[in-house]
C-alpha positions, 0 to 999 in steps of 0.5 A: 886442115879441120873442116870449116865450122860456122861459128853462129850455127854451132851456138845456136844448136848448142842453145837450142840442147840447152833450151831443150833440156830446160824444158824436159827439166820444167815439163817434169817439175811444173807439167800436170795434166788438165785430168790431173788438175780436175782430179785434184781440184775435184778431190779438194772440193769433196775434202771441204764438203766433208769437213763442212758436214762433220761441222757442229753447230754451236749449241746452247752449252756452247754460248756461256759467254 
């Protein structure tokens, strides 16, 4: 005869593989660090600092309305 498996804790451990997996799976698509996400934040906002200042203002050969 087989050994004796109790069924409810061979699904749970085959979930639990399961959610794990998931989670590696998420950690790689969707996890950033906090330093990653400041890194990022600060390069955007140097971008739209820079965009500001090569901005031209409009001047009078651009009013001919």
């Amino acid at each position: 005869m087989g050994e004796v498996v109790n069924l409810n804790k061979v699904r749970k451990a085959r979930r639990r593989a399961e959610a794990r997996t998931d989670a590696a799976a998420n950690r790689v698509r969707f996890g950033r660090t906090a330093a990653d996400k400041a890194v990022e934040k600060a390069r955007a906002e140097q971008l739209g600092r820079g965009l500001d200042q090569a901005r031209r203002d409009a001047g009078p050969e651009d009013d001919k309305d």
